[in-house]
N, CA, C and O of each residue as an XYZ file, in Angstrom:
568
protein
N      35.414     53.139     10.621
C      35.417     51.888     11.321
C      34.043     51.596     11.922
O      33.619     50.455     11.738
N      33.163     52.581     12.718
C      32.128     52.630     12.997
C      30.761     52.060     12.248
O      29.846     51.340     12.648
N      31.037     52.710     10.979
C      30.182     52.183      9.473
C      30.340     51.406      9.430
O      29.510     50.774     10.083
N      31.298     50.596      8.814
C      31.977     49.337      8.699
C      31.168     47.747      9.888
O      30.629     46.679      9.600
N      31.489     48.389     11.090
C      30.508     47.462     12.116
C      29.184     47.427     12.124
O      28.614     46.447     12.603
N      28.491     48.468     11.606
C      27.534     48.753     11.255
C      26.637     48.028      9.972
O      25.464     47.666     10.071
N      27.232     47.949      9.122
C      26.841     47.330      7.934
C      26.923     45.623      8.122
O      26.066     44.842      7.706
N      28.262     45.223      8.906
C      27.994     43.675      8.823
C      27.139     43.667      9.754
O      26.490     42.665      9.453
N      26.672     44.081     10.690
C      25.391     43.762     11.707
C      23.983     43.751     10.854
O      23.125     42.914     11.134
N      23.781     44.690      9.829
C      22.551     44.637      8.975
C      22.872     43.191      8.216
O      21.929     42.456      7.923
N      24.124     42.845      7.936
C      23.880     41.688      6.818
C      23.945     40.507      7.411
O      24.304     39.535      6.745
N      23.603     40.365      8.805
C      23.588     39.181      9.213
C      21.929     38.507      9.621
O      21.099     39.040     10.357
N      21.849     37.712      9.174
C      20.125     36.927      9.775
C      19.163     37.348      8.983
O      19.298     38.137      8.048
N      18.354     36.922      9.279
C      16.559     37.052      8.668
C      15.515     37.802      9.281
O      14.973     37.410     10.315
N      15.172     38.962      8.646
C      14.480     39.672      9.553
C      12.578     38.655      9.702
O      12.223     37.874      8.819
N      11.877     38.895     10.706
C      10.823     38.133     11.171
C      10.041     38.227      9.787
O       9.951     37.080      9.349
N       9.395     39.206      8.863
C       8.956     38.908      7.581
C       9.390     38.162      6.816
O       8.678     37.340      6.239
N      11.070     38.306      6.571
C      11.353     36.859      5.951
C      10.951     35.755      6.266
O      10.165     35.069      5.613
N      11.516     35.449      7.421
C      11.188     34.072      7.843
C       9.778     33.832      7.859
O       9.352     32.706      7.601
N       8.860     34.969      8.192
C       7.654     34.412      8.091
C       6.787     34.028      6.869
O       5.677     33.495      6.879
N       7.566     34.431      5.772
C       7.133     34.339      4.253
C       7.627     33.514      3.862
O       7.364     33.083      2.739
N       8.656     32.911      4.757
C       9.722     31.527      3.582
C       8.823     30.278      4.709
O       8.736     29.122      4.295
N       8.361     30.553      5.753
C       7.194     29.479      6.286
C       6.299     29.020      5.657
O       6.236     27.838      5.320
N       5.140     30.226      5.299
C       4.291     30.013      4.400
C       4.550     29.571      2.928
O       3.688     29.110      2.181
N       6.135     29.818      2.554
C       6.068     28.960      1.479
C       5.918     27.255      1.991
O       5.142     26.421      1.524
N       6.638     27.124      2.779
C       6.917     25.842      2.982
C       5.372     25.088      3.224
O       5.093     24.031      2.659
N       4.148     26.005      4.415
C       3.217     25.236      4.438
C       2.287     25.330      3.100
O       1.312     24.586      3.202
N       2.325     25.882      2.164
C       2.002     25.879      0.917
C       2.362     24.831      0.012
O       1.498     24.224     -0.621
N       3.950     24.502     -0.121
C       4.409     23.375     -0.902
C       4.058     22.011     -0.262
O       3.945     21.029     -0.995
N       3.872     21.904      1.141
C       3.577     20.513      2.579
C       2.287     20.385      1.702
O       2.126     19.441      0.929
N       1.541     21.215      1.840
C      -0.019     20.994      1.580
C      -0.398     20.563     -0.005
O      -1.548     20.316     -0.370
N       0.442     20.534     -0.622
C      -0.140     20.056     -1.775
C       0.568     19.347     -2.443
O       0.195     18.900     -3.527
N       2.206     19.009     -1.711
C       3.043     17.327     -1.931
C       2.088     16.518     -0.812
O       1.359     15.734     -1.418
N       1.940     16.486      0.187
C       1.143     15.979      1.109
C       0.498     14.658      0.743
O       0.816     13.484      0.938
N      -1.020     15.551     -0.151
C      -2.046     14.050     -0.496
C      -1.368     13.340     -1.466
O      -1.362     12.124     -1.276
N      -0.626     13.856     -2.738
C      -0.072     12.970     -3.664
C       0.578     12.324     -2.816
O       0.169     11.163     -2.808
N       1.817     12.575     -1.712
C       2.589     11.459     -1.635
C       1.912     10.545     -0.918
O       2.319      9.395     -1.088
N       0.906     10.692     -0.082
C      -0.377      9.800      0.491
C      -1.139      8.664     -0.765
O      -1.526      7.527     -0.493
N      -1.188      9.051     -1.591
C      -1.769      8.625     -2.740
C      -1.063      7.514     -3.117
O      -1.477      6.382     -3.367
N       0.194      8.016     -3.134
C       1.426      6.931     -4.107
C       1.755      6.404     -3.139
O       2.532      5.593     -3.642
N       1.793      6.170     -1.902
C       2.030      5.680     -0.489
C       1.218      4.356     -0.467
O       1.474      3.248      0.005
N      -0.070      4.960     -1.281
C      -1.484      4.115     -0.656
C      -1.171      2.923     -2.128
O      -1.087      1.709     -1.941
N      -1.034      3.562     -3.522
C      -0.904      2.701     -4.494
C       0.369      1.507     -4.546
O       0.279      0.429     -5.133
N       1.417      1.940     -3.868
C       2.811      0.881     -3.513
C       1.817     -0.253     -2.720
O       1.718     -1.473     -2.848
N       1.389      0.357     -2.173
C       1.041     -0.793     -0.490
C      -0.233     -1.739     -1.504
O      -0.170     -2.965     -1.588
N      -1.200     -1.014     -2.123
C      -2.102     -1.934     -3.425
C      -1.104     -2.872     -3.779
O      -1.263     -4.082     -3.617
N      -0.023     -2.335     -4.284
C       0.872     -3.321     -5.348
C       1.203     -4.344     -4.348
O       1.110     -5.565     -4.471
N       1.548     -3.756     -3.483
C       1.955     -5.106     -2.685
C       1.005     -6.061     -2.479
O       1.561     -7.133     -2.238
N      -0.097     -6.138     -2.467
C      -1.314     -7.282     -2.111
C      -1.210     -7.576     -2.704
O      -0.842     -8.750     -2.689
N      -1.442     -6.736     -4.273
C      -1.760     -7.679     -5.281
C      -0.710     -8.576     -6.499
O      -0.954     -8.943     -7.649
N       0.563     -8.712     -5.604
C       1.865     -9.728     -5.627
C       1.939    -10.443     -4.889
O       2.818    -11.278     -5.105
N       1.075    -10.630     -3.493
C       1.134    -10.931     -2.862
C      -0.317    -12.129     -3.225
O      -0.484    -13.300     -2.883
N      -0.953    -11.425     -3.841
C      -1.993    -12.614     -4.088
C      -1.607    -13.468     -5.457
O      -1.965    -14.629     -5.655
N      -0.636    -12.496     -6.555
C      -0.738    -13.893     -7.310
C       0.519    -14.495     -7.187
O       1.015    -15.237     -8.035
N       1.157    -14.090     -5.858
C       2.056    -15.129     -5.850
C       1.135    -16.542     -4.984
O       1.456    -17.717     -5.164
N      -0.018    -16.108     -4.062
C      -0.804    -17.061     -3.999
C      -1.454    -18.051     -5.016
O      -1.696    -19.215     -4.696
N      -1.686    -17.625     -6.063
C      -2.146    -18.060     -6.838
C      -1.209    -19.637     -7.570
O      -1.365    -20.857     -7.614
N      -0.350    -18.722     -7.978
C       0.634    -19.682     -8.427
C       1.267    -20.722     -7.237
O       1.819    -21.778     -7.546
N       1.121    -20.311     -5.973
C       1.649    -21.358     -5.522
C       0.219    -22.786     -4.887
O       0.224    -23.885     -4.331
N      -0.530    -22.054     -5.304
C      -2.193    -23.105     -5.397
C      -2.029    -24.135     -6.946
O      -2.386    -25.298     -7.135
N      -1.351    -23.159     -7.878
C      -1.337    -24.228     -8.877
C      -0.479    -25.524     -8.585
O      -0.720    -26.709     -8.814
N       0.461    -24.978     -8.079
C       1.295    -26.296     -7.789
C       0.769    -27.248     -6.714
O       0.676    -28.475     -6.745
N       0.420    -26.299     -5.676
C      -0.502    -27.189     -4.743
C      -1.248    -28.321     -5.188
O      -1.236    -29.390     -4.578
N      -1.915    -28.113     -6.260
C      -2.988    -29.349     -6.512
C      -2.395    -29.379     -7.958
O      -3.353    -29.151     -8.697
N      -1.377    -29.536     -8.639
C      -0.597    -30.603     -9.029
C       0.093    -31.576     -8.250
O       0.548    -32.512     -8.908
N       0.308    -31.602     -6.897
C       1.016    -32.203     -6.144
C      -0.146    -33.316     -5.331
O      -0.081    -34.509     -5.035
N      -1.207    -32.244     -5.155
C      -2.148    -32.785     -4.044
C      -3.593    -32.779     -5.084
O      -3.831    -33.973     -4.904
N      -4.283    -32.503     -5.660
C      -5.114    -32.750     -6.593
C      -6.222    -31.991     -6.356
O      -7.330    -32.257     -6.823
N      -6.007    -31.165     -5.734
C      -7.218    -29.970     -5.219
C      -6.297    -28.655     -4.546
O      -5.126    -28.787     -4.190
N      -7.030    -27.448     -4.456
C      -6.318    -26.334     -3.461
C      -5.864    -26.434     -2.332
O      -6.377    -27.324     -1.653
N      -5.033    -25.807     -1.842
C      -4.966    -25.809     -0.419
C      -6.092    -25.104      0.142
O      -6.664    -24.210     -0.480
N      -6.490    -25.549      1.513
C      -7.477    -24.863      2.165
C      -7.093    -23.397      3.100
O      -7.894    -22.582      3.557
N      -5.541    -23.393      3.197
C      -4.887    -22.184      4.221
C      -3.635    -21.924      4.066
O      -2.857    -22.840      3.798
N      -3.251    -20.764      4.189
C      -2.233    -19.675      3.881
C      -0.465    -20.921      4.089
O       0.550    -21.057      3.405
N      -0.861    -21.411      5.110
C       0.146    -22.369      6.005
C      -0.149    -23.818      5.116
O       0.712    -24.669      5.333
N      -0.711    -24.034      4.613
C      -0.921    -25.105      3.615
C       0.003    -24.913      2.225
O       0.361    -25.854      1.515
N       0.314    -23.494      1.984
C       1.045    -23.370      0.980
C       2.201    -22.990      1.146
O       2.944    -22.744      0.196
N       2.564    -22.874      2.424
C       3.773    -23.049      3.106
C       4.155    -20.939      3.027
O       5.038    -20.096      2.869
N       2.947    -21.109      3.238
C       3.172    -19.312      3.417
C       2.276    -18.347      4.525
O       1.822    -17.203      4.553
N       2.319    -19.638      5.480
C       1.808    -19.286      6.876
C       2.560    -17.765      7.241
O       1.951    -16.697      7.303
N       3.776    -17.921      7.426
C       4.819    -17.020      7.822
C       5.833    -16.111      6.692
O       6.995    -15.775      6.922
N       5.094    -15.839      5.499
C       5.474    -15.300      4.739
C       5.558    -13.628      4.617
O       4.608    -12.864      4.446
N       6.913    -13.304      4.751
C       6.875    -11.943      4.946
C       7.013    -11.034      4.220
O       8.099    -11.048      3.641
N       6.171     -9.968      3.912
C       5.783     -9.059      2.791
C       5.145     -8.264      3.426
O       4.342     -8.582      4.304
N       5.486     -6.775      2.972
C       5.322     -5.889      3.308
C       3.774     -5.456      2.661
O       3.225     -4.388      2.933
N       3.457     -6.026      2.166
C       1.500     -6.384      2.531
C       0.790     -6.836      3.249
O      -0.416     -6.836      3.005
N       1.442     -7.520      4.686
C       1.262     -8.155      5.792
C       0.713     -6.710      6.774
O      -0.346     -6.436      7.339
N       1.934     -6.064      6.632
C       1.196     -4.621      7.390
C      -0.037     -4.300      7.159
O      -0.904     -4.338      8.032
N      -0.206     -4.009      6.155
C      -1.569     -3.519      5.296
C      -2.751     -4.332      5.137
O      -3.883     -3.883      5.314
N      -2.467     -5.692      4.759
C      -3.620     -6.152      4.476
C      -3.219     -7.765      4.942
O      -2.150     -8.369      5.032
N      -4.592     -8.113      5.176
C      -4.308     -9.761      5.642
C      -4.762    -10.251      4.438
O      -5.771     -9.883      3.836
N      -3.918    -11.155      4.092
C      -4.215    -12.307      3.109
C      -4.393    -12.818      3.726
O      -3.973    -12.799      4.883
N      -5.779    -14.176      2.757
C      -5.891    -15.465      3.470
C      -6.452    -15.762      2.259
O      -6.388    -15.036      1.267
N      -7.255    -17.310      2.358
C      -7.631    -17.973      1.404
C      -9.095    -18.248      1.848
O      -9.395    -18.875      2.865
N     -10.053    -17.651      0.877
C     -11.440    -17.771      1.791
C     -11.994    -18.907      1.260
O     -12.960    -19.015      2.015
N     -12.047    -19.506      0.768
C     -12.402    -21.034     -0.138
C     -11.500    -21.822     -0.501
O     -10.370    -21.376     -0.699
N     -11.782    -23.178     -0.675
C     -11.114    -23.774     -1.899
C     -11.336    -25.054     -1.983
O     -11.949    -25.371     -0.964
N     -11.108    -26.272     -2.882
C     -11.944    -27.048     -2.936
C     -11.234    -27.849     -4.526
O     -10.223    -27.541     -5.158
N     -11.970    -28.641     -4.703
C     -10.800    -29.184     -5.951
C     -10.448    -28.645     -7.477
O      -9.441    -28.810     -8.166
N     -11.646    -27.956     -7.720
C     -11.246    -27.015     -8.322
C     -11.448    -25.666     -8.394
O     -11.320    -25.008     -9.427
N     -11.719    -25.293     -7.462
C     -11.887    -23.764     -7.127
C     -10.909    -22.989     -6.408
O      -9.933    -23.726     -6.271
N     -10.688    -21.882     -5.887
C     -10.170    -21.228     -4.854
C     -10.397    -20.035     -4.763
O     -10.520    -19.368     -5.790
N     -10.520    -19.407     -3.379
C     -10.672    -17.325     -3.918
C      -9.941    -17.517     -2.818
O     -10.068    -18.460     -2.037
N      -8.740    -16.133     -2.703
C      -7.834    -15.807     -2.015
C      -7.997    -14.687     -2.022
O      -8.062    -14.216     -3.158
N      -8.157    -13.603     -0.766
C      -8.445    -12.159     -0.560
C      -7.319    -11.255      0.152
O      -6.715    -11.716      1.120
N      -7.087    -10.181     -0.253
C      -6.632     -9.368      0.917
C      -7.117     -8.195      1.142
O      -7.056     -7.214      0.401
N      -7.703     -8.306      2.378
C      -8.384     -7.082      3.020
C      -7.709     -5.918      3.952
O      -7.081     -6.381      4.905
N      -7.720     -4.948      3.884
C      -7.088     -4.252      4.658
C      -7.176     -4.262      5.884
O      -8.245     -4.649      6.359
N      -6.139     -3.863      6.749
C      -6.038     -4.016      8.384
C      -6.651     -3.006      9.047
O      -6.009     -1.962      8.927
N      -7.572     -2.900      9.657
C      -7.906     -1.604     10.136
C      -6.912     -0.725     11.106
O      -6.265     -1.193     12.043
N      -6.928      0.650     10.681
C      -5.900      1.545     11.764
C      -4.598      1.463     10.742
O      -3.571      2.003     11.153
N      -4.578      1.083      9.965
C      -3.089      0.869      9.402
C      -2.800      1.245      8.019
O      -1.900      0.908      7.250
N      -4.005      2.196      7.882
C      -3.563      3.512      6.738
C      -4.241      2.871      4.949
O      -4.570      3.367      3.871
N      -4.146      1.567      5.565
C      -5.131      1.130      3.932
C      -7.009      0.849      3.615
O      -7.712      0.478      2.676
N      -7.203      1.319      5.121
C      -8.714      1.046      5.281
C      -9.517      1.954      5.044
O     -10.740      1.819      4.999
N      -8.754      3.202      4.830
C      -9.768      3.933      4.075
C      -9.434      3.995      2.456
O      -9.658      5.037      1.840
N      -9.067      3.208      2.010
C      -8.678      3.094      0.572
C     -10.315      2.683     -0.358
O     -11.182      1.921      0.069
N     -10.341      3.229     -1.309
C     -11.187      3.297     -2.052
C     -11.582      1.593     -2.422
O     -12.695      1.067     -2.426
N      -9.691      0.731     -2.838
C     -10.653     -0.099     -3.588
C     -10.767     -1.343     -2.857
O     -10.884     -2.450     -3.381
N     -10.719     -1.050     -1.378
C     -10.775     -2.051     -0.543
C     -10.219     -3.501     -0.477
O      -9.155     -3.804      0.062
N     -11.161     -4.446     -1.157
C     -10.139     -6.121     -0.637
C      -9.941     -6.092     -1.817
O     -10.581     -5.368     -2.579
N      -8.895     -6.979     -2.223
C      -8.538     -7.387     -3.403
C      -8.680     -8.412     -3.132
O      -8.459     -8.793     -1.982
N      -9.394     -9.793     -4.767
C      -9.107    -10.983     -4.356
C      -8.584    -12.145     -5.750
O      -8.601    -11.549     -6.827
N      -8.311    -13.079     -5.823
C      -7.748    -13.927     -6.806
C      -8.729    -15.357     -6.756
O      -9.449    -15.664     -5.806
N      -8.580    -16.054     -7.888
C      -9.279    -17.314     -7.573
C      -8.397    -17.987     -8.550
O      -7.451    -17.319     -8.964
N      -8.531    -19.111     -8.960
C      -7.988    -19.978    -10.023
C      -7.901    -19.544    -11.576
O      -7.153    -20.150    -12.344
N      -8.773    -18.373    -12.034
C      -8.342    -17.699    -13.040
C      -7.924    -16.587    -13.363
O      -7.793    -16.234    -14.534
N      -7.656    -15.878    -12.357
C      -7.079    -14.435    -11.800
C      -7.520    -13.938    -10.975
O      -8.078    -14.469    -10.015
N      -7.314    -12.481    -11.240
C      -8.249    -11.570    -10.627
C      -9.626    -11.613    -10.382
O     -10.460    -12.038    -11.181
N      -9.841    -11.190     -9.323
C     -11.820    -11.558     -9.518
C     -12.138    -10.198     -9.072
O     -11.480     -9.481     -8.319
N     -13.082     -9.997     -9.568
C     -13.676     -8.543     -8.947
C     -15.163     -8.747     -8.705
O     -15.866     -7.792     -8.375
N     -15.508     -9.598     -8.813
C     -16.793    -10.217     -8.186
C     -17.657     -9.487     -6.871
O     -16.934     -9.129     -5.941
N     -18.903     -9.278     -6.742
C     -19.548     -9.017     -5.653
C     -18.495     -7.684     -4.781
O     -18.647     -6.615     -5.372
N     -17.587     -7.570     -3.648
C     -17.473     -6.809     -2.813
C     -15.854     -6.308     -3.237
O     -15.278     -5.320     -2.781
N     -15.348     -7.221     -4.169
C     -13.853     -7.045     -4.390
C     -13.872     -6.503     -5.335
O     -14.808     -6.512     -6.135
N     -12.178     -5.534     -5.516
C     -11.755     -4.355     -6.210
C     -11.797     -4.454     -7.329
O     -11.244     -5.487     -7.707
N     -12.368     -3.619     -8.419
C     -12.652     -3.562     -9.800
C     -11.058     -3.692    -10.360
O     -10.082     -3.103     -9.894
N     -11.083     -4.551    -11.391
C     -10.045     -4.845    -12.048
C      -9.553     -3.622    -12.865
O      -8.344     -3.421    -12.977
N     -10.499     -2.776    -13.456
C     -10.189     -1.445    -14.262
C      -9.326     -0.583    -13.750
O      -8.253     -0.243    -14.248
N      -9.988     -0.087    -12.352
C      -9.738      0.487    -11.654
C      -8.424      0.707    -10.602
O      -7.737      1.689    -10.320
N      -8.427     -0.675    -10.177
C      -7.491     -0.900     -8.943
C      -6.588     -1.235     -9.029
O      -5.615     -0.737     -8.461
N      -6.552     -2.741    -10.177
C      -5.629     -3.966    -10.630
C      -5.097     -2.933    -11.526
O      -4.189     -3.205    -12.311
């Protein structure tokens, strides 16, 4: 009977080496799911701008079918208050426009996890994508 109490007391719990080896697995597997899921975190939140800009786009075309030139502002296209989860991340706006032109950008928000992103603003104009001067390479980013 003695034995008996004896043996279920050994088979109960984790002795401190275990546990301290099934830790280090864990900060081993943290550390290197970590940046990928940072990565794919950072590429969703891209996607989102850049739906977010050509849904700008398209709604400029109609704009000046209606009105005969671009709108000049976000609230001009009736998307002052438009909510998308690219709003967190990056401000859209419309940095030009004119009767037949337009460039529409979104730049990241500072402090809010997309500003250290490589491909920085994204922007659109009347024939797509632009990657022009300071905005995100189409190869690359788009």
């Amino acid at each position: 009977m003695k034995q008996n109490i004896m043996n279920n007391k050994k088979k109960r719990g984790m002795t401190l080496v275990e546990l301290v080896i099934v830790l280090a697995i864990v900060a081993i597997l943290a550390s290197v799911a970590l940046p990928s899921w940072n990565s794919q975190v950072q590429k969703m939140r891209r996607a989102d701008a850049r739906d977010t800009l050509i849904l700008v786009q398209v709604e400029q075309v109609k704009y000046r079918a209606d009105n005969g030139r671009y709108a000049p502002s976000m609230s001009a296209l009736g998307l002052g208050t438009y909510n998308s989860s690219a709003r967190d991340y990056y401000n859209v706006s419309i940095v030009s426009s004119s009767a037949t032109t337009f460039v529409a950008n979104a730049a990241p928000n500072a402090n809010r996890g997309q500003d250290n992103d490589l491909c920085g603003t994204f922007a659109v104009d009347q024939s797509g994508p632009n990657e022009s001067g300071v905005y995100a390479p189409i190869s690359e980013c788009w």
